[in-house]
C-alpha positions in Angstrom: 15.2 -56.5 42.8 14.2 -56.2 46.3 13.6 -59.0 48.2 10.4 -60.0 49.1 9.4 -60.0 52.7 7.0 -62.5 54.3 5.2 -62.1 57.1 5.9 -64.1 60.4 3.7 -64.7 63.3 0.1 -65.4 62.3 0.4 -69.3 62.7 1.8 -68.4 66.7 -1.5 -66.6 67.4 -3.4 -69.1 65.5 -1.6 -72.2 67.5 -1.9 -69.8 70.7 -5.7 -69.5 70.1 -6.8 -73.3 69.4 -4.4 -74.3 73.2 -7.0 -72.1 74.9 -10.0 -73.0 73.0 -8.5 -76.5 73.7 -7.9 -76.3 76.8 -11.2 -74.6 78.2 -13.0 -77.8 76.5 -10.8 -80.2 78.5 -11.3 -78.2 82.1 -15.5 -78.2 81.2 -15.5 -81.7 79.9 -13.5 -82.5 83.8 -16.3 -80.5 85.1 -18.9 -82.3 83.6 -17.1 -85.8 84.5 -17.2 -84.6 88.2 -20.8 -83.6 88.4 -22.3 -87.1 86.6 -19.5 -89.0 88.9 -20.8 -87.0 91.9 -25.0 -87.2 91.2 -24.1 -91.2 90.5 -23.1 -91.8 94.0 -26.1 -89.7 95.5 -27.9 -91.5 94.2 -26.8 -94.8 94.5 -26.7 -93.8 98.2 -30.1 -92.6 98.1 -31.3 -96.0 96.9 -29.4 -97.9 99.6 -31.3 -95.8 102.5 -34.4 -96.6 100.5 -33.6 -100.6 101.3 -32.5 -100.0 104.4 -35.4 -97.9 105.6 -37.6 -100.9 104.1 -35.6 -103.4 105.6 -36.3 -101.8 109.2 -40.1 -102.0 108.2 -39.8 -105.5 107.2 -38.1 -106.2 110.8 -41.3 -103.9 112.5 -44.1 -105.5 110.9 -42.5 -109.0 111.4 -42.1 -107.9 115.0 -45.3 -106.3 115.8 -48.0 -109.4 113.9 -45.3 -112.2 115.5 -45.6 -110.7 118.8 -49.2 -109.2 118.6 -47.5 -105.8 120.2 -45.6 -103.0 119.2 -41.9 -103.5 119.1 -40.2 -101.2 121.2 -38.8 -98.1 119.4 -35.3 -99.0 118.6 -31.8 -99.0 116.6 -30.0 -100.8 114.7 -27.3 -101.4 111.9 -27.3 -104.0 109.5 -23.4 -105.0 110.1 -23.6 -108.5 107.7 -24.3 -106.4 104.6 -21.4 -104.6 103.4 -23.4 -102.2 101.3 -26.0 -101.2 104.1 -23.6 -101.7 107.0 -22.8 -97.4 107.4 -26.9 -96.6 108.0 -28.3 -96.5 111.3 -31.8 -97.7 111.4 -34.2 -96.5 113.6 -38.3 -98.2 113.7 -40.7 -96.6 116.3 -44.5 -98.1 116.5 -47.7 -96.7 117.3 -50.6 -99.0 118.6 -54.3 -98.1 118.5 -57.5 -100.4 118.5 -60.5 -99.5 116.8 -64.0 -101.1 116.8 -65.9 -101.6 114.0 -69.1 -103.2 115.0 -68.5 -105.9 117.9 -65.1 -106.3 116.0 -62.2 -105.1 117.5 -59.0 -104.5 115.2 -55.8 -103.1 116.6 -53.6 -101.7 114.0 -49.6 -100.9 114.7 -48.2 -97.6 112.7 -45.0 -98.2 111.8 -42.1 -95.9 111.1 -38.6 -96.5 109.9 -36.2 -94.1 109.4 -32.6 -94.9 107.4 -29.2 -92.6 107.8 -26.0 -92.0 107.1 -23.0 -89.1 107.7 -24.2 -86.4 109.6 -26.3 -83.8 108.9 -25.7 -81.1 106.5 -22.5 -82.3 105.3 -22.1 -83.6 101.3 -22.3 -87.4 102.5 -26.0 -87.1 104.4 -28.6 -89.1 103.5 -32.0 -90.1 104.9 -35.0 -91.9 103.9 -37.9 -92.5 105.8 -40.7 -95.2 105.4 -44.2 -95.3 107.3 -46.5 -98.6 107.4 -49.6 -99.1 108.8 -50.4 -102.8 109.3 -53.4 -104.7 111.2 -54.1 -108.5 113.1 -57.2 -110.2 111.2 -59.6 -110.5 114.2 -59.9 -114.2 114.9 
């Protein structure tokens, strides 16, 4: 009787086969970990130049109906709040009166403009906020 021969090496190339198809689903689900990680923190940064910008239009309205004048185009950072502390705020006005009748009504344009990094690298971001505002005529 001869003896009966077996075959060998089937379950290597099987074993062989699942490690890549295993290990391609790892490296995309990495991938795919990246990417959400990386569009989280864009936008999170987004929204924090968002308050920022506002908070500089909060400061120019304040500014320009408390004083009855445009503020003077400046910059600022908001060092006390750890979260907003890295954005440079800039707020430039515009003034112009305009009758209506024998009224006169001078309205203050407002624009604030949030940043942070430096342009066209990964970590940019920008936001900009316009506000146009007015003094009830007494």
């Amino acid at each position: 009787m001869k003896p009966v021969r077996t075959q060998q090496g089937f379950t290597l190339v099987t074993a062989i086969f699942l490690l890549v198809v295993v290990a391609v689903l790892v490296v995309y689900m990495s991938n795919i970990r990246v990417v959400q990680q990386t569009t989280l923190l864009y936008g999170v940064q987004g929204a924090r130049a968002m308050q920022a910008a506002q908070s500089g239009i909060e400061w120019g309205i304040y500014r320009s109906l408390n004083d009855a004048a445009c503020p003077a185009a400046t910059s600022f950072t908001l060092a006390t709040d750890p979260a907003l502390s890295n954005f440079t705020i800039s707020v430039s006005c515009n003034q112009s009166t305009h009758v209506e009748g024998a009224t006169s009504i001078t309205a203050y344009q407002l624009t604030a403009i949030a940043r942070s990094g430096s342009f066209g690298s990964l970590d940019y971001v920008q936001r900009r906020i316009q506000a146009t505002v007015s003094i009830d005529p007494p």
